[in-house]
C-alpha positions as MATLAB code, in Angstrom:
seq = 'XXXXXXXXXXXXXXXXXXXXXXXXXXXXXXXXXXXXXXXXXXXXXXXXXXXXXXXXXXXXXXXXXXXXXXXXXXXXXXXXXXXXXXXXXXXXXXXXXXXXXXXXXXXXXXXXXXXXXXXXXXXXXXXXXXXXXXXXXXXXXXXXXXXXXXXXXXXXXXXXXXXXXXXXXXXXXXXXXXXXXXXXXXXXXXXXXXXXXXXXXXXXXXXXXXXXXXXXXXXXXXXXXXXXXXXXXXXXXXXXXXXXXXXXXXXXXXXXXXXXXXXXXXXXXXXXXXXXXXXXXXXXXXXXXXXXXXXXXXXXXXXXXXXXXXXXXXXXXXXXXXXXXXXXXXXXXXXXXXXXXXXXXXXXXXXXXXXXXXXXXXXXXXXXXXXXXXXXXXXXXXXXXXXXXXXXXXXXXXXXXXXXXXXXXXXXXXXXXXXXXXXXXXXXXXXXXXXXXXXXXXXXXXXXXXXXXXXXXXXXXXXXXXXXXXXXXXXXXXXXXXXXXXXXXXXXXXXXXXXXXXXXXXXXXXXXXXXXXXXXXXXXXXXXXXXXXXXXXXXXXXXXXXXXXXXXXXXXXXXXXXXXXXXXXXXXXXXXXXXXXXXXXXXXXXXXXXXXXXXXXXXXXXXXXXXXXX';
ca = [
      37.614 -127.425   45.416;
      40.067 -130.133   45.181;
      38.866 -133.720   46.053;
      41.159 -134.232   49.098;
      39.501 -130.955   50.180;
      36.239 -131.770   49.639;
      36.449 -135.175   51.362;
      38.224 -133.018   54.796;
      35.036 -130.861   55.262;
      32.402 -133.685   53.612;
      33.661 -136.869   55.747;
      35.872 -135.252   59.182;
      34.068 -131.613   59.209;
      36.983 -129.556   58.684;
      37.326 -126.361   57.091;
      40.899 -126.163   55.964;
      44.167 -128.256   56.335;
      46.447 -127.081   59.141;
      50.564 -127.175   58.369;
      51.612 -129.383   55.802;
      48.896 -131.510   55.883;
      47.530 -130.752   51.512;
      50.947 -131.299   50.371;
      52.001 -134.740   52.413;
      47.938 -135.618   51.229;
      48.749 -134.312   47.290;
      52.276 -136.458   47.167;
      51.092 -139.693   49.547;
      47.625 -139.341   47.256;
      49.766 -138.980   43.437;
      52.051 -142.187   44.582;
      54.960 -141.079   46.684;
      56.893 -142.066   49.635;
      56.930 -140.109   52.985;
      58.398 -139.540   56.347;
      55.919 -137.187   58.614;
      57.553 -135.702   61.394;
      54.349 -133.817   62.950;
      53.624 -133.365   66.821;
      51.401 -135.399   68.771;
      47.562 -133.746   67.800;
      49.047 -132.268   64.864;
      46.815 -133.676   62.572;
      48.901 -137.192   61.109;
      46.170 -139.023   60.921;
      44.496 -136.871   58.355;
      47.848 -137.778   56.236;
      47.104 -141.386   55.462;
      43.648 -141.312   56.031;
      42.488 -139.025   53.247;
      44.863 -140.291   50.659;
      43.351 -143.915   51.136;
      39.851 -142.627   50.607;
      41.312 -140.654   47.331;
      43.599 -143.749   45.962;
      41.594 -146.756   44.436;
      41.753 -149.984   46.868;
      42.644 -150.157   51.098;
      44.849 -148.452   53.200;
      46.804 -150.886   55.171;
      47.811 -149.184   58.607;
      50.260 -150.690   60.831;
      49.681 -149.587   64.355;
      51.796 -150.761   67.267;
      49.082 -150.909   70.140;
      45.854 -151.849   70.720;
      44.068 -149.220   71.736;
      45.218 -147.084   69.302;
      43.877 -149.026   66.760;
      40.356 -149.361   68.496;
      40.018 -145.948   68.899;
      41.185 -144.648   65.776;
      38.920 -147.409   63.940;
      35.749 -146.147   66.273;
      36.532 -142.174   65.073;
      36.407 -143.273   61.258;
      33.497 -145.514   61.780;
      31.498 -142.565   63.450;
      32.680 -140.050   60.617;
      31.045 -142.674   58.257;
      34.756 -144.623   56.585;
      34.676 -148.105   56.548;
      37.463 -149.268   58.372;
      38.542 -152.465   60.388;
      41.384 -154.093   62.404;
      42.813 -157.442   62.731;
      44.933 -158.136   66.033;
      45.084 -160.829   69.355;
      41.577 -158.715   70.965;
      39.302 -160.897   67.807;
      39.190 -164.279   67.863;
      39.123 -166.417   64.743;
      35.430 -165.964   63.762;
      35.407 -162.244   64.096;
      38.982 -161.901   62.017;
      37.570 -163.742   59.345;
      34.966 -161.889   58.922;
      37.643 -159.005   58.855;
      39.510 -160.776   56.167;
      36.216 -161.377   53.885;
      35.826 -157.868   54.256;
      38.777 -156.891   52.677;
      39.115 -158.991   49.905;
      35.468 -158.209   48.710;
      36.247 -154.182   48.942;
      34.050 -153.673   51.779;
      37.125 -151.405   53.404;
      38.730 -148.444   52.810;
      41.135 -148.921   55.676;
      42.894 -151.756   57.673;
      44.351 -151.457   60.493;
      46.862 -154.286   61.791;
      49.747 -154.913   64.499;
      53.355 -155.364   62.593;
      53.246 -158.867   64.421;
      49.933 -159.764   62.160;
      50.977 -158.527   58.922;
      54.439 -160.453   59.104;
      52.663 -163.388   58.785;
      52.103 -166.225   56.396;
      48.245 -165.391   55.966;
      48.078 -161.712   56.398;
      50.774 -161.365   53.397;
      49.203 -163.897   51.362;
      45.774 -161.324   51.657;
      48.176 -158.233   50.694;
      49.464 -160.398   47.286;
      45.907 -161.381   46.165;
      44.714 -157.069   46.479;
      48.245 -156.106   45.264;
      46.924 -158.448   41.925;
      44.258 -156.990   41.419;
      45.726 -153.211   41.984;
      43.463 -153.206   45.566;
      46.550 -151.577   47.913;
      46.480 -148.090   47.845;
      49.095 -146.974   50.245;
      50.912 -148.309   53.522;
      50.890 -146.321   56.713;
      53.629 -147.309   59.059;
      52.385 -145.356   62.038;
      54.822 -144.593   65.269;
      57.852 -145.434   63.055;
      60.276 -144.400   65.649;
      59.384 -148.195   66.883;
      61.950 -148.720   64.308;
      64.852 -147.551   66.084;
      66.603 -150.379   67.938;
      68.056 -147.061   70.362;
      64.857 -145.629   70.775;
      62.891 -145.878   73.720;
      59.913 -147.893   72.476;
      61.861 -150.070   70.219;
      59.690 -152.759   68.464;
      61.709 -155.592   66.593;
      58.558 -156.032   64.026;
      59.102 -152.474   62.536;
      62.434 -153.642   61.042;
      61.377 -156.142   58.985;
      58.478 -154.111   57.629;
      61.322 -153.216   54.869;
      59.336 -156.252   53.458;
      56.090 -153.983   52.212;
      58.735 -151.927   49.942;
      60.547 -155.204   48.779;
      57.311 -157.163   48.019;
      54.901 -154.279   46.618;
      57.505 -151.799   45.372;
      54.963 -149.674   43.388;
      52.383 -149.197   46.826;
      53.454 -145.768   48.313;
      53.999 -146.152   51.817;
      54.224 -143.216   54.553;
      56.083 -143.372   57.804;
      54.448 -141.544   60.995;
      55.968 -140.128   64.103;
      55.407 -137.572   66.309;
      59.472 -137.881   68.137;
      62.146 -138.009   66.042;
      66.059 -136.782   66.456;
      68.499 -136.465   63.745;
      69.194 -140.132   64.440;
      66.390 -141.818   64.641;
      64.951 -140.008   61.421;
      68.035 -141.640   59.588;
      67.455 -145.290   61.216;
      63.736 -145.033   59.919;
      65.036 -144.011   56.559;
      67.234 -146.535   56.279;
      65.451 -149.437   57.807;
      62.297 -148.865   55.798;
      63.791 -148.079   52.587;
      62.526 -145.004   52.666;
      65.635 -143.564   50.723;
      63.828 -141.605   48.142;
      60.718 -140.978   50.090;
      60.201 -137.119   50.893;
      60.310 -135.398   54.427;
      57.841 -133.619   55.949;
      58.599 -131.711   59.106;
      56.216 -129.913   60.969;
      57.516 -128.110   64.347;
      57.816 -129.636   67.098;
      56.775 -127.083   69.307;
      53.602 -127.338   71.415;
      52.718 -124.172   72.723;
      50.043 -125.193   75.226;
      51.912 -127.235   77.420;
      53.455 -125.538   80.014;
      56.590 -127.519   81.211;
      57.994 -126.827   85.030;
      60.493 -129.115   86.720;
      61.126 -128.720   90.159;
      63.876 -130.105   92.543;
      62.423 -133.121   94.662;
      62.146 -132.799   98.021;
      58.773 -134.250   99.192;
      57.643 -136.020   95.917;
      54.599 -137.014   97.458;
      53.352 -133.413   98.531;
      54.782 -131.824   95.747;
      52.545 -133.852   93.361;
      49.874 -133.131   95.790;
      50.267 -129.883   95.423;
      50.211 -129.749   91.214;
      47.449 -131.747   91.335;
      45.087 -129.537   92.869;
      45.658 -127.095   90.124;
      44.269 -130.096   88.066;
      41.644 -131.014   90.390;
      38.641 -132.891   88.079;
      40.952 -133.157   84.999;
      42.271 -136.548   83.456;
      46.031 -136.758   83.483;
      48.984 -139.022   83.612;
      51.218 -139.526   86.071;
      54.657 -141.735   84.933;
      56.916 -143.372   87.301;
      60.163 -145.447   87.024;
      58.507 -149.063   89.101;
      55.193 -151.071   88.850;
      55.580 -150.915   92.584;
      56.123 -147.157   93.245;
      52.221 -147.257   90.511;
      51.003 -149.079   92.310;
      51.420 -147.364   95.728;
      51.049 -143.937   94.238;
      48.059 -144.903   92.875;
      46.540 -146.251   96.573;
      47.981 -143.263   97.936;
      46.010 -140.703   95.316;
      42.984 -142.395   96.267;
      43.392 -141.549   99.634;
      43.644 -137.874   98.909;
      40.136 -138.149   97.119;
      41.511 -138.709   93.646;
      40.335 -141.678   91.150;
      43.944 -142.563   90.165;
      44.163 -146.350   88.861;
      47.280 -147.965   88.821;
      48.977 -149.121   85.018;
      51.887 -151.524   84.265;
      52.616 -154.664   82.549;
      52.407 -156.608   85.696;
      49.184 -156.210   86.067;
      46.638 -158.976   84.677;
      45.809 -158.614   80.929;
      41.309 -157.769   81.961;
      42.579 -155.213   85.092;
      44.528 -152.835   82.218;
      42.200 -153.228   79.763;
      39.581 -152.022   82.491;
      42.022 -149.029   83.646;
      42.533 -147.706   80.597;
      38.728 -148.081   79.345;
      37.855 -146.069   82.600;
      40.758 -143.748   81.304;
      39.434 -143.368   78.400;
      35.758 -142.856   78.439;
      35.196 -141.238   82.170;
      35.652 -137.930   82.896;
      38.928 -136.721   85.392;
      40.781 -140.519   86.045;
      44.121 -140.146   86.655;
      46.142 -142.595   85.605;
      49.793 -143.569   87.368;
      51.814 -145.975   85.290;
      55.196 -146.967   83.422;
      55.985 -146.220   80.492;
      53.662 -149.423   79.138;
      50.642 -147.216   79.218;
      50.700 -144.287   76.558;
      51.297 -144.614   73.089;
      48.051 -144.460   71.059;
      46.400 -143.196   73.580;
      44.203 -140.623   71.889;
      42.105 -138.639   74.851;
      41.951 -135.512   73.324;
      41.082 -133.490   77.084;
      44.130 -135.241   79.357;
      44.959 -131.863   81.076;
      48.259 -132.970   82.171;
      50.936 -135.083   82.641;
      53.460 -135.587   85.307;
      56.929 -137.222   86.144;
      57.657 -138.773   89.128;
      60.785 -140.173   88.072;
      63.151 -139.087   84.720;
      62.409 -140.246   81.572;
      65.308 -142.165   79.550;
      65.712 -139.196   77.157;
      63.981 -136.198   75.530;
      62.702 -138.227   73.132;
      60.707 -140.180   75.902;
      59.833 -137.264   77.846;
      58.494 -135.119   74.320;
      56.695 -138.266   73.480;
      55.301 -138.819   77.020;
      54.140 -135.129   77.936;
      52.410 -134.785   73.822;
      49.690 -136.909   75.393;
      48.617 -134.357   77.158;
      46.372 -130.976   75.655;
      46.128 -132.924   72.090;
      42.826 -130.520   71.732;
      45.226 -127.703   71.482;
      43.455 -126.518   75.159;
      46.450 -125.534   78.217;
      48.086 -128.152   79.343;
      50.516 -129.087   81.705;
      54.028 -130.861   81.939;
      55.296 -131.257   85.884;
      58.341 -133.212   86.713;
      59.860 -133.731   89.795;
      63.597 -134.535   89.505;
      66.636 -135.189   91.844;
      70.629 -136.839   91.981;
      69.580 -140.484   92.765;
      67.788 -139.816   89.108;
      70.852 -139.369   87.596;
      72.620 -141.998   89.636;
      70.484 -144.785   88.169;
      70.131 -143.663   84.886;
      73.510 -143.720   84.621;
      73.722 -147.053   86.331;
      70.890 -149.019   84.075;
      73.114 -147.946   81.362;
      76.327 -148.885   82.774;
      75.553 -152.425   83.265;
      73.217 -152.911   80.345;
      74.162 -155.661   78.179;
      74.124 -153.158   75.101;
      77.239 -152.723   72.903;
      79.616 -149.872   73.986;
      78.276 -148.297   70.506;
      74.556 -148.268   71.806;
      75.718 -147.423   75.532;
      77.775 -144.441   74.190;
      74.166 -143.371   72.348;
      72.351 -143.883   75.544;
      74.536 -141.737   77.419;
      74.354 -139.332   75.012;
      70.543 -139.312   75.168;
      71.125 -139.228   78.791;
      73.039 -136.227   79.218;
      70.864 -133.997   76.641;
      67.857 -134.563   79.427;
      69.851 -133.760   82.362;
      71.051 -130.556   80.572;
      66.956 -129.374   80.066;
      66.477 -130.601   83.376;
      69.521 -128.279   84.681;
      69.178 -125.326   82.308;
      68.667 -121.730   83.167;
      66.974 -120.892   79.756;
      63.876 -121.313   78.148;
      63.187 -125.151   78.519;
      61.207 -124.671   75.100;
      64.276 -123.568   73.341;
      66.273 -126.247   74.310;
      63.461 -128.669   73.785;
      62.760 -127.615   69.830;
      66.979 -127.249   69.551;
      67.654 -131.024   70.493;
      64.989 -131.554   67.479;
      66.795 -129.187   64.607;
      64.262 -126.700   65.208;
      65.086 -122.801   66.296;
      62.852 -120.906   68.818;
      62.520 -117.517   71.014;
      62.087 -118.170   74.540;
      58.247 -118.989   74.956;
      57.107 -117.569   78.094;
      55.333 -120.701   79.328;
      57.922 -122.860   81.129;
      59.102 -122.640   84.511;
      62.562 -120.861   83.700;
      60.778 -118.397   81.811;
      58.447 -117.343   84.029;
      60.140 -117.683   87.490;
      64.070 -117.563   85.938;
      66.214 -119.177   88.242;
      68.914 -117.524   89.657;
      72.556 -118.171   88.866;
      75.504 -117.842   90.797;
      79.505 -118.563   90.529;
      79.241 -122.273   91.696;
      83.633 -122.663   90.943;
      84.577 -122.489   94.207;
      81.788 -124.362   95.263;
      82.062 -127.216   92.503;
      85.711 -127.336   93.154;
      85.310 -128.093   96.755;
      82.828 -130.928   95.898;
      85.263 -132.523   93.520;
      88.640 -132.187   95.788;
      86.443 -134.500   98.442;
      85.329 -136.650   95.823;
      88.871 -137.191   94.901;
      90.477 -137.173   98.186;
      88.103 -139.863   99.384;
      88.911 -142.365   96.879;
      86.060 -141.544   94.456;
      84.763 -144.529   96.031;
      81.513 -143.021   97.482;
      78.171 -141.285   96.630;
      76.981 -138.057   97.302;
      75.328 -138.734  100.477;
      78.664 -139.145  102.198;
      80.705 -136.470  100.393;
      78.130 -133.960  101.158;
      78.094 -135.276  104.903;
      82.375 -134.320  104.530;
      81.792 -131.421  103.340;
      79.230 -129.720  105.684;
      81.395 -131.276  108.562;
      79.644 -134.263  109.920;
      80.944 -136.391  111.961;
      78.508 -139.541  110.906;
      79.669 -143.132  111.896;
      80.488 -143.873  108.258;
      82.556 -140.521  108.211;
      84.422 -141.644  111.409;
      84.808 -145.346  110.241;
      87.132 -144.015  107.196;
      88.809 -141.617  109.066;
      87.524 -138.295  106.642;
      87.247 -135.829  108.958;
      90.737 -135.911  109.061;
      90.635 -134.373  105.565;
      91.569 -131.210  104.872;
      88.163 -130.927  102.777;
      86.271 -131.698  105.895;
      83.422 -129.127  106.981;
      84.719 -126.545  104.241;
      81.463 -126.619  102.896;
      79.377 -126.065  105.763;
      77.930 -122.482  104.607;
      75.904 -124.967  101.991;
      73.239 -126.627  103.195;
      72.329 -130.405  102.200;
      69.905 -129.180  100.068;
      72.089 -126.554   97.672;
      74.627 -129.315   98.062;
      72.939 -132.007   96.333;
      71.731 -129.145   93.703;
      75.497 -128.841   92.955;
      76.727 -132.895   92.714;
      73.385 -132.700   90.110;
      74.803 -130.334   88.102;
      78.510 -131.633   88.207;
      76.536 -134.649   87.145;
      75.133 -132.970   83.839;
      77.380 -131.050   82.898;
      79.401 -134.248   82.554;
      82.416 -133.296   85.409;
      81.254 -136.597   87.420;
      79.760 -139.423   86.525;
      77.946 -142.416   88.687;
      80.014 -145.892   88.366;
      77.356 -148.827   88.453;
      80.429 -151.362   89.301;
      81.065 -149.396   91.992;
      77.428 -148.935   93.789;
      76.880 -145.517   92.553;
      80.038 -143.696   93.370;
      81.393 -140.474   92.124;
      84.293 -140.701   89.934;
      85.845 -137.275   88.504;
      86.313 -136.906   84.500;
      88.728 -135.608   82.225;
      86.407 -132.446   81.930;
      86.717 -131.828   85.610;
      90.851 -131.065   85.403;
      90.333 -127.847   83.775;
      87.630 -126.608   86.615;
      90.025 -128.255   89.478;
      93.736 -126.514   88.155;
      91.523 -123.074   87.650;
      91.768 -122.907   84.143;
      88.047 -122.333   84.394;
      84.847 -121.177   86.252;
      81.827 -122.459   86.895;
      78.032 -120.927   87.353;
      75.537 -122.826   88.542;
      71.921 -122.297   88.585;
      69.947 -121.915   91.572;
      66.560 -122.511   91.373;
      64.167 -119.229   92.199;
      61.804 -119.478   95.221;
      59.746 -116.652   94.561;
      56.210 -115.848   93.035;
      56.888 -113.065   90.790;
      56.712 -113.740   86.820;
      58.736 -112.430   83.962;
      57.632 -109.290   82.692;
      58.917 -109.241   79.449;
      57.660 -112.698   78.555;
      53.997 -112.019   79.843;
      52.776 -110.587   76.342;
      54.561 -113.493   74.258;
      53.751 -116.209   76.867;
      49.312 -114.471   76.065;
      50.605 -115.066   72.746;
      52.080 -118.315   72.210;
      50.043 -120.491   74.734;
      46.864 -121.390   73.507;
      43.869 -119.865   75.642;
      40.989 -122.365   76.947;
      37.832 -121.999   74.873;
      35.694 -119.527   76.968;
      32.334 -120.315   77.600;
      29.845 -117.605   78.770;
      27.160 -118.285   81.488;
      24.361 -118.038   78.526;
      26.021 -121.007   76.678;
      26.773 -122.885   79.772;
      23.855 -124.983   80.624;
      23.690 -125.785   76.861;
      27.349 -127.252   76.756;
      25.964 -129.289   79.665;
      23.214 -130.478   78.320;
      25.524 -131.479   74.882;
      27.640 -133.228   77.414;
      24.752 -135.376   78.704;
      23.518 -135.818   75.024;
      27.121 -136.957   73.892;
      27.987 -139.294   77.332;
      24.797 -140.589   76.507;
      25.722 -141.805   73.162;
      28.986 -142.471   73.919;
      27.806 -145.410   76.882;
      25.049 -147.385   74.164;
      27.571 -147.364   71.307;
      30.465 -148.583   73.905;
      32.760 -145.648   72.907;
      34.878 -143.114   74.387;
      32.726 -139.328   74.643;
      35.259 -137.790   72.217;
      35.067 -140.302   69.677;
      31.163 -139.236   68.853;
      32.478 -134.780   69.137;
      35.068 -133.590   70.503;
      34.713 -131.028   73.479;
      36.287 -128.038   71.444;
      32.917 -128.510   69.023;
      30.689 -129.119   71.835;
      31.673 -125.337   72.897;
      31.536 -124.447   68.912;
      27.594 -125.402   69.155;
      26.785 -123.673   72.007;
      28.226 -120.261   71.294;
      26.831 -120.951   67.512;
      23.518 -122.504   67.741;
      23.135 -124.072   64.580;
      19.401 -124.483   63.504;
      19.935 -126.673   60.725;
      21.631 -129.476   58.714;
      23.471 -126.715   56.688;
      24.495 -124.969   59.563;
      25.673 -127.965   61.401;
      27.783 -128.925   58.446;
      29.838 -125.836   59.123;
      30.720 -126.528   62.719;
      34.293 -128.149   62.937;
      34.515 -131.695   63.814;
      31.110 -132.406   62.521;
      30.665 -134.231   59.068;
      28.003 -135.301   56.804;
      27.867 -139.151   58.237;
      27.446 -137.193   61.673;
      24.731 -135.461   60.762;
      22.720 -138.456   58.772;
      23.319 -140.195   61.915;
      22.893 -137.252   64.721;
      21.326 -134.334   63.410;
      17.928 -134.591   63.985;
      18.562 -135.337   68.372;
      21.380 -132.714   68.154;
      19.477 -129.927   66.824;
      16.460 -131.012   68.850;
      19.476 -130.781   71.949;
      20.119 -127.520   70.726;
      16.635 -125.980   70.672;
      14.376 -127.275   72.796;
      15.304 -127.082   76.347;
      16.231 -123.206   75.554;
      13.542 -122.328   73.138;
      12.313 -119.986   76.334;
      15.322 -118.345   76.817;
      15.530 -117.018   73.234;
      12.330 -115.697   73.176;
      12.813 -113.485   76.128;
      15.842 -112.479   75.718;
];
């Protein structure tokens, strides 16, 4: 057995290494440089982790957020590593004791904020272990915070070039879970990472189920989801702290603990949302994009959009917090034109460089086209990553496939009023022309006069706006910010408008049926809940009380003690001793020094009865 081996099943209770996992360990652990491109609950951790417990000296870890370094620091801690963090949370007596810690070789890993390790001191503690051959690797987790066009761009990351030009002979990996073509090149290049080799895992996570549907009552329609989801933790994202915060009040009406999260709420109220998040059982939790990253819940069930993400980047790394126990999960967004109309805006009157504003757009238009498509949203998901794929059989257009129709006579209309108004208004008021109504605005400027006027009116407002959307992503309009949002025609509409081309346009399917020829791939590729049978189900309860238990003295989230997916493990196994614990997954041998004895007595006891007359 080979010693990174041995310390997977001894120290985290695993059997095996998933993916790529032995080789990144075997080429981080022998001295080389890495990027890891691995999905969210793909195992990354394990990358670092394992190859600072095999390499003389301390990992150093730099870790963007918070809470992701608390909670990763409280899983190694229960699975018996000795590892600490230094950020703003201590205060000077408790980071000193940190920094003793270290330099005596009480640690085997360190986690720190980019912010801390930039400094004076923290560097100063890196050159005294680098002298005495203490480092043993850098992590440089979330390294898409590298990439100033990103969408969680950090300015720290970029000058963390410094651990390559300071300690050139400490292997370092980079970490990320969302990663296109460009940003894998920015990381490369802005952490030096020239030489360093590339793991890619795929992308693809087959338990979430994506759906997007049109918007029409946003507030119903998440009703709706959500009682599919009904007890589960989840996410819901929207664009405003103030659209949170009254989404959140409204949930709670409806008998759902939804708390509100955003960076405009006091520093305490946050910290106490996403503690609640984290270690109760079914909170939902409505916030910007400030609440996410590092969020490790294994069992968040789902996660929804009220409002589009910047890119696919943002939206892949948004919807992987959800089903990181490899359990179904879902991805709901609800998406409509204004959407487009302000993402295009924000972008428009950024104060970016044309350069970055061209990216943006770019970024931009590759959502609206998986938001618009008729295929397999999966495909087109892996594709805008490098990666190929069959159609999956558990997204929306796979399993209710939209239908599509010959929208050039259609689109055509929509861009003749667009032109012969001026191209100086917004959908609302071209659709108005073209269904013939004679509103105040459409009598103050005269249009139904127009020869376009009411030559639409077989569409109603509804397939109308479905059509200006998809003129919209398919790049024929586009929304001017300097002009309020108006519809201005682009060189790619000429073709469609002189007939040198056609048009089809999807329509979205309003019916219940399902794909037939997906339904044995979609069994296939989504992963199945674990199954537990009446017999084992009062003992998964009981493990449930046993772990919450625990979890409330130590101050810990429930999943950080065992994770639910070994909870079910136990009960359908029964494991009536040390040995046999040892080969449960998730359970290690500092778990079992430190829980065996009232686990196994969990385990027997109460159903000592039921075995013997059964």
């Amino acid at each position: 057995m080979s010693a990174a081996l041995e310390i997977l099943r001894r120290v985290f209770g695993y059997p095996s290494f998933r993916g790529p996992q032995a080789e990144i360990i075997d080429h981080v652990g022998s001295g080389g440089d890495a990027l890891v491109l691995m999905p969210t609950g793909g195992g990354k951790s394990l990358c670092y982790q394992i190859p600072a417990l095999l390499r003389p000296g301390i990992g150093v870890v730099v870790s963007p957020l918070i809470a992701l370094m608390q909670n990763q620091v409280d899983a190694l801690l229960q699975a018996g590593v000795r590892a600490a963090f230094l950020n703003s949370s201590l205060d000077y007596t408790a980071a000193a004791g940190v920094e003793r810690r270290l330099l005596a070789g009480e640690l085997d890993l360190i986690y720190v904020a980019p912010e801390r390790l930039l400094t004076d001191r923290f560097l100063a503690l890196l050159d005294r272990l680098d002298a005495d051959g203490k480092l043993a690797l850098f992590a440089i987790d979330e390294a898409h915070c590298v990439s100033q066009w990103g969408h969680d761009f950090r300015p720290e990351y970029i000058q963390l070039s410094i651990l390559h030009e300071r300690y050139p002979q400490v292997p370092r990996i980079a970490l990320t879970a969302t990663a296109d073509e460009l940003t894998r090149r920015e990381i490369i290049v802005r952490l030096g990472l020239e030489s360093a080799r590339v793991f890619i895992s795929s992308f693809d996570r087959p338990n979430i189920r994506y759906t997007v549907v049109e918007r029409d009552n946003p507030r119903r329609q998440l009703l709706d989801f959500l009682a599919a989801h009904r007890g589960s933790a989840g996410i819901v994202y929207c664009l405003s702290r103030k659209k949170v915060d009254e989404t959140a009040a409204w949930l709670a009406t409806q008998g759902i603990a939804a708390l509100p999260y955003h960076a405009g709420l006091d520093a305490a109220t946050r910290q106490t949302h996403q503690q609640r998040f984290l270690r109760e059982d079914g909170i939902v939790m409505v916030a910007t994009i400030a609440f996410g990253m590092g969020i490790d819940k294994p069992d968040v069930r789902f996660v929804a959009h009220l409002d589009l993400p910047k890119s696919l980047e943002a939206y892949y790394q948004e919807t992987g917090r959800a089903g990181r126990d490899g359990e179904p999960a879902a991805a709901w967004m609800t998406y409509g034109l204004n959407d487009v109309v302000i993402h295009r805006s924000r972008i428009d009157e950024s104060v970016a460089g044309e350069e970055q504003k061209r990216v943006e757009r770019g970024k931009l238009d590759a959502l609206l086209a998986w938001c618009e498509t008729a295929n397999c949203r999966r495909v087109l998901l892996l594709n805008y990553f490098s990666e190929d794929a069959a159609p999956c059989g558990n997204c929306d257009t796979c399993l209710e496939p939209p239908e599509l129709w010959d929208g050039t006579e259609a689109a055509r209309k929509a861009l003749s009023a667009c032109l012969r108004t001026g191209q100086r208004f917004g959908a609302g008021h071209l659709i108005d022309v073209l269904r013939g109504k004679a509103t105040e605005k459409v009598q103050q400027f005269d249009h139904a006069a127009l020869p376009t006027f009411g030559v639409g009116a077989d569409i109603d407002d509804h397939g109308w706006r479905s059509v200006f959307r998809q003129l919209l992503a398919a790049g024929l309009l586009h929304a001017d910010a300097q002009a309020f949002g108006a519809l201005r025609l682009t060189e790619a509409a000429r073709p469609l408008l002189k007939g040198e081309t056609t048009l089809r346009l999807r329509r979205q399917a309003r019916r219940t049926g399902k794909n037939p020829a997906l339904a044995t791939r979609r069994a296939d590729a989504a992963a199945k809940p674990i199954a537990v049978s009446p017999a084992d189900a009062p003992l998964v309860a009981a493990l449930r009380a046993w772990r919450s238990a625990l979890a409330r003295a130590q101050g810990v989230p429930a999943y950080v003690i065992l994770h639910d997916r070994t909870l079910h493990e136990l009960a359908a196994r029964r494991p009536a001793s040390h040995d046999a614990l040892l080969a449960i997954p998730g359970i290690g041998q500092a778990k079992i020094e430190r829980y065996g004895e009232t686990l196994l007595a969990t385990l027997m006891s109460p159903f000592e009865e039921n075995h013997e007359t059964s």
